[in-house]
KOLFI-144968 format. One record per residue: residue number from 1; residue in one letter; x, y, z of N, C-alpha, C, CB in turn. Coordinates in steps of 0.2 Angstrom, whole numbers. Glycine has a CB too. Example, Ala and Ser with C-alpha at 12.3 -4.5 7.8 and 13.67 -1.06 7.14 Angstrom:
<pts>
   resi   resn    n.px    n.py    n.pz   ca.px   ca.py   ca.pz    c.px    c.py    c.pz   cb.px   cb.py   cb.pz
      1      A      66     -28      39      62     -22      39      66     -16      39      57     -22      45
      2      S      64     -11      35      68      -5      36      64       0      39      70      -3      29
</pts>
This chain:
<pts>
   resi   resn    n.px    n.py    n.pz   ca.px   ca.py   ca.pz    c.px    c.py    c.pz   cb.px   cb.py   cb.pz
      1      X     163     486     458     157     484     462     154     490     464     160     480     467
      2      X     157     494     466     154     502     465     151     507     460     158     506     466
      3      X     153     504     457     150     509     450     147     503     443     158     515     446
      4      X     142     506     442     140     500     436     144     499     430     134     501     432
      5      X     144     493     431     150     490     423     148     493     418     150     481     420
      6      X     154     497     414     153     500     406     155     495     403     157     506     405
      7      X     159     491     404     161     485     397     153     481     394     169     477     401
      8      X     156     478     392     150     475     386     151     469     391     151     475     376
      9      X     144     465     393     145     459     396     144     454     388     139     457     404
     10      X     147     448     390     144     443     385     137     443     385     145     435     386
     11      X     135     437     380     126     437     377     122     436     384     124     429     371
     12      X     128     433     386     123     428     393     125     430     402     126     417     392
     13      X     122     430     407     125     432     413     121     428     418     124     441     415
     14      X     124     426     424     121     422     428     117     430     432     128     415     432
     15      X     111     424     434     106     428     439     103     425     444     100     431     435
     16      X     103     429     451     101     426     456      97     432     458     107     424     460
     17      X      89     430     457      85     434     459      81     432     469      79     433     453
     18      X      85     437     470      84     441     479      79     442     482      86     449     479
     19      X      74     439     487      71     442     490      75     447     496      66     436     492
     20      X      75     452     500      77     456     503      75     453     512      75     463     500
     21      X      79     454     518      75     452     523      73     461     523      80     448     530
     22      X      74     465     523      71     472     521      73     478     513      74     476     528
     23      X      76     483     517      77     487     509      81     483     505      81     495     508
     24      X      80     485     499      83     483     495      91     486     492      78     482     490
     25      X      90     493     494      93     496     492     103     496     498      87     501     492
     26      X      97     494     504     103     495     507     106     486     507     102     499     516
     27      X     103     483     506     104     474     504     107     476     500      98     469     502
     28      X     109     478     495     113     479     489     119     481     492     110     484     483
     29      X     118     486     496     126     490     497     129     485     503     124     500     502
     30      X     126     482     506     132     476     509     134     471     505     129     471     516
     31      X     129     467     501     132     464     497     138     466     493     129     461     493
     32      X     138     473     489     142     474     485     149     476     489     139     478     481
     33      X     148     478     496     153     478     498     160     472     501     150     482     501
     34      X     152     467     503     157     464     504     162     458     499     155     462     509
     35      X     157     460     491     163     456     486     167     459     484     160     453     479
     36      X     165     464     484     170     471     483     178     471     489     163     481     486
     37      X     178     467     495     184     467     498     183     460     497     184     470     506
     38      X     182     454     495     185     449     495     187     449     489     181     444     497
     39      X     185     453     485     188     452     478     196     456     478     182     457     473
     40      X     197     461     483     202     465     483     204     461     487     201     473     484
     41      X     206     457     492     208     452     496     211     447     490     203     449     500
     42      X     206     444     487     212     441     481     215     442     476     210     437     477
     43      X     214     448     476     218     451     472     225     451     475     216     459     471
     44      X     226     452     480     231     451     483     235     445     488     230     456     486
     45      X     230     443     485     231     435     492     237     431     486     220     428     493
     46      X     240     427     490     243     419     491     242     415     492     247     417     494
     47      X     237     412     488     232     409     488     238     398     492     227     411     477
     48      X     244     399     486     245     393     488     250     395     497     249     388     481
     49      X     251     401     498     252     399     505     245     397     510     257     406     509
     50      X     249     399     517     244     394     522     238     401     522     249     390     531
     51      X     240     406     524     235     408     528     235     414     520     238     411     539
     52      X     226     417     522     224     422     519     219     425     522     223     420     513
     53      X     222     430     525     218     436     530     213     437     529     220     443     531
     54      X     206     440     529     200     440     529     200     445     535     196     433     531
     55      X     203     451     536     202     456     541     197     459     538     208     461     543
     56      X     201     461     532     197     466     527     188     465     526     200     466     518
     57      X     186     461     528     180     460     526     176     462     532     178     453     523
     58      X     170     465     531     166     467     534     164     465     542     161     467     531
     59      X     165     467     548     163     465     553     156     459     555     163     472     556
     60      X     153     464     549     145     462     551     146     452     549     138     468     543
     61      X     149     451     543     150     444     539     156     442     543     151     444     531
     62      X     160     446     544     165     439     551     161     436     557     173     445     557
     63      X     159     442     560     154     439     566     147     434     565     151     445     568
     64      X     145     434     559     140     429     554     145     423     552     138     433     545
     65      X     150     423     550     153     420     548     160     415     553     154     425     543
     66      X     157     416     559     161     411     564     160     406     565     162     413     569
     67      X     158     403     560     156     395     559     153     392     566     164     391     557
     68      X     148     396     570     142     395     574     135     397     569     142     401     581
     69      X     131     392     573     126     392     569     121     397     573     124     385     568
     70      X     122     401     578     118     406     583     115     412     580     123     410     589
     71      X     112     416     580     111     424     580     117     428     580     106     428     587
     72      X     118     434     578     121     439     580     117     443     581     125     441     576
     73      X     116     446     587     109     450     590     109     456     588     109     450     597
     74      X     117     461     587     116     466     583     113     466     574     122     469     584
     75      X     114     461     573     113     461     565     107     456     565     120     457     560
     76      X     100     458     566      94     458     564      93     453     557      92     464     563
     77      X      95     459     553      95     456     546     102     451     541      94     462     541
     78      X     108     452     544     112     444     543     107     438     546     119     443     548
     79      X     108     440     552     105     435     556      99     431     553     104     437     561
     80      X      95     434     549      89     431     547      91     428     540      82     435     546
     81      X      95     432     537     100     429     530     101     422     532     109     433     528
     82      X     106     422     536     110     414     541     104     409     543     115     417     550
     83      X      99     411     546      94     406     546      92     403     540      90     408     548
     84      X      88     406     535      88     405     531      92     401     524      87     408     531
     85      X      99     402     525     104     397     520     103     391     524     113     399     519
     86      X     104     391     530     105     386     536      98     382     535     106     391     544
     87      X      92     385     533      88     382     533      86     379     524      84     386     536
     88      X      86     381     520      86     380     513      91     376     510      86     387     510
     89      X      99     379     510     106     378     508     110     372     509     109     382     509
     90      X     110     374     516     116     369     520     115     369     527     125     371     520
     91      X     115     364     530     113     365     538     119     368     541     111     358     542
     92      X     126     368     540     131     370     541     133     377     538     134     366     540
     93      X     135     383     543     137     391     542     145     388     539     136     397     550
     94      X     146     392     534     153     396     532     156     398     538     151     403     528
     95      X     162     397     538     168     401     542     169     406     536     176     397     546
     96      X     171     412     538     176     417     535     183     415     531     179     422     540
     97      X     186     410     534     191     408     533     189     403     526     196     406     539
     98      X     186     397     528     183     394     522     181     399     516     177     389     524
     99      X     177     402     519     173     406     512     177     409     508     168     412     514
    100      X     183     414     512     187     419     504     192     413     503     193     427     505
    101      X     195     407     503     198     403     499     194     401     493     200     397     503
    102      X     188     403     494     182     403     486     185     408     481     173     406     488
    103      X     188     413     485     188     419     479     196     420     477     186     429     484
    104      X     198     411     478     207     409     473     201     411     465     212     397     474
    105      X     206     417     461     206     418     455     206     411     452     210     422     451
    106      X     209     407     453     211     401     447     204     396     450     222     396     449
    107      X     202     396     455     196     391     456     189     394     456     196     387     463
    108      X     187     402     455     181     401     453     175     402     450     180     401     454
    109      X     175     400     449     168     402     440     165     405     442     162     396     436
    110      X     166     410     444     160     417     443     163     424     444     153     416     450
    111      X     162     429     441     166     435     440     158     440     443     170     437     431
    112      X     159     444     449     155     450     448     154     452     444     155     454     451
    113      X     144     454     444     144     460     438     141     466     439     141     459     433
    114      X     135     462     444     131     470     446     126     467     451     126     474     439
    115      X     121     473     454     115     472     458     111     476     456     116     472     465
    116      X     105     473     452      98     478     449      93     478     451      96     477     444
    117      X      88     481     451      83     481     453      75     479     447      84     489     456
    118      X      70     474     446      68     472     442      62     476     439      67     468     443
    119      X      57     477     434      50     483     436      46     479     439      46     486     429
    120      X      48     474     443      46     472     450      44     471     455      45     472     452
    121      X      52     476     456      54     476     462      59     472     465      48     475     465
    122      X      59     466     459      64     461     464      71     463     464      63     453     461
    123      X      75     459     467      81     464     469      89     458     462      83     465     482
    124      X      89     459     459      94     456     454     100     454     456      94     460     450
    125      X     104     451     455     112     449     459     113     445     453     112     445     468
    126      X     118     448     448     122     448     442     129     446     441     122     453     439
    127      X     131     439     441     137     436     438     139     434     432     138     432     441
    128      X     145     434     430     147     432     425     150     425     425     150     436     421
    129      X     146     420     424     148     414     422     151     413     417     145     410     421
    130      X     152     417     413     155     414     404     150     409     402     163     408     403
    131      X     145     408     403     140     407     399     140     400     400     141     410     391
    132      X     140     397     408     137     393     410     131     393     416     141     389     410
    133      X     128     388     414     122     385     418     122     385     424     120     378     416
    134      X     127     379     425     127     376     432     137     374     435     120     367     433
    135      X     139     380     439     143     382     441     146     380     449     141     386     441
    136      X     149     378     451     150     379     458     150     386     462     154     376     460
    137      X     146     387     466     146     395     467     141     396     473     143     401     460
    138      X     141     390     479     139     391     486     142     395     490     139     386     490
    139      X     149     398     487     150     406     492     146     410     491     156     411     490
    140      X     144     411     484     139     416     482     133     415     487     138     414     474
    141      X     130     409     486     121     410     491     123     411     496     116     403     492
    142      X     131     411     502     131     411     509     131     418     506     137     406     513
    143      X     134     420     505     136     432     503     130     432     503     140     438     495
    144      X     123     430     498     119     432     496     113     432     501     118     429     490
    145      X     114     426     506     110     425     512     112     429     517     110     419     513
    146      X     119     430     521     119     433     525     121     441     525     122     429     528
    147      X     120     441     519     121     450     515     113     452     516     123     452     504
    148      X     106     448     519      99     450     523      97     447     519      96     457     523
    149      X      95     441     515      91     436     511      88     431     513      96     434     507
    150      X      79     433     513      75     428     514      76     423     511      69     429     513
    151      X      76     425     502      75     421     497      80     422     493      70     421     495
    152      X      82     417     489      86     417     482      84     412     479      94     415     483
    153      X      82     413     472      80     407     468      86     407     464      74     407     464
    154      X      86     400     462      91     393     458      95     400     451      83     384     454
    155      X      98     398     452     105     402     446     100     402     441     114     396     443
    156      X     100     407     436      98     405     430     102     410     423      89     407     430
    157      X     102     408     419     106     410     414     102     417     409     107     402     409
    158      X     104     424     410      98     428     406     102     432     402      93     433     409
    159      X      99     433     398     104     438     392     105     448     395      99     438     383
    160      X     110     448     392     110     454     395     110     460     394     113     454     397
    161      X     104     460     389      99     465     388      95     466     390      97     464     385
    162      X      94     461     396      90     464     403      92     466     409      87     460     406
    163      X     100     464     408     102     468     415     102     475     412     111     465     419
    164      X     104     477     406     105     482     403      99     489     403     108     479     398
    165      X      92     483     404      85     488     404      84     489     412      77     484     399
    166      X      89     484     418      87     488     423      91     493     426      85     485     427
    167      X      90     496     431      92     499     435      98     498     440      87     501     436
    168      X     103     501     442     109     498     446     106     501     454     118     502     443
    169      X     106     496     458     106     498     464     112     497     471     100     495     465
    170      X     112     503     477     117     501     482     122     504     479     117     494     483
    171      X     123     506     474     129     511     470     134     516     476     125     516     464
    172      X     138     516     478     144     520     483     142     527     478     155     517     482
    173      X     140     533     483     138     538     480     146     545     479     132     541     484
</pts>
């Protein structure tokens, strides 16, 4: 999630094109961080005991993520993310705890791949579905919304010869 994938993706990648509540650049670096610890969270989780910690994840999306529908007054740009799902998605916010029970390996269809940048401008957010359409993956638009997201348009299926002609953004230097 730090560095751009070198393996060869299949023909096909799910895509979720980003409007930013600002840069793009640093919009990329929270998202990726924080699949990047939920992902290392299931990696290690017990998924069928009771409890699965969510320390690890980012301050900024615990405090987003305390299943209040309010502002977080330091976080400007969650906060407008969280409106926005709240307004488009679901009228109901994610707890933290609900959300990483999403990231049990055995339940969910979508593997990170990358976060690109388009010729323009728009900000790219690349999963691997295995080469389906329509997926369950509202963890994904709650990360994608409260990681600073005005906008997200509807899953679409691209090949990936395009992720490949753009550019990786938000990359850990």
């Amino acid at each position: 999630m730090s560095e751009r994938p070198t393996e060869d993706p299949i023909s096909l990648l799910g895509l979720l094109v980003v409007t930013p509540v600002a840069d793009g650049v640093k919009y990329a670096q929270r998202l990726r961080r924080l699949i990047a610890e939920a992902v290392e969270i299931s990696r290690l989780a017990d998924f069928e005991g009771d409890d699965v910690s969510e320390d690890a994840l980012p301050s900024w999306f615990l405090e987003l993520s305390s299943g209040s529908v309010g502002d977080v007054p330091e976080d400007s740009i969650g906060s407008e993310g969280k409106r926005r799902y709240l307004e488009v998605r679901d009228d109901r916010p994610w707890s933290s705890g609900d959300w990483i029970y999403c990231f049990d390996p055995d339940l969910r269809a979508w593997s990170w791949w990358d976060v690109t940048v388009d010729e323009n401008g728009k900000v790219c957010v690349w999963v691997d579905t295995k080469g389906e359409a329509h997926i369950p993956c509202e963890e994904l638009w709650w990360a994608a919304f409260v990681s600073g997201a005005v906008g997200v348009e509807p899953l679409t299926l691209e090949f990936a010869s395009v992720w490949r002609s753009q550019r990786s953004i938000g990359l850990a230097k």
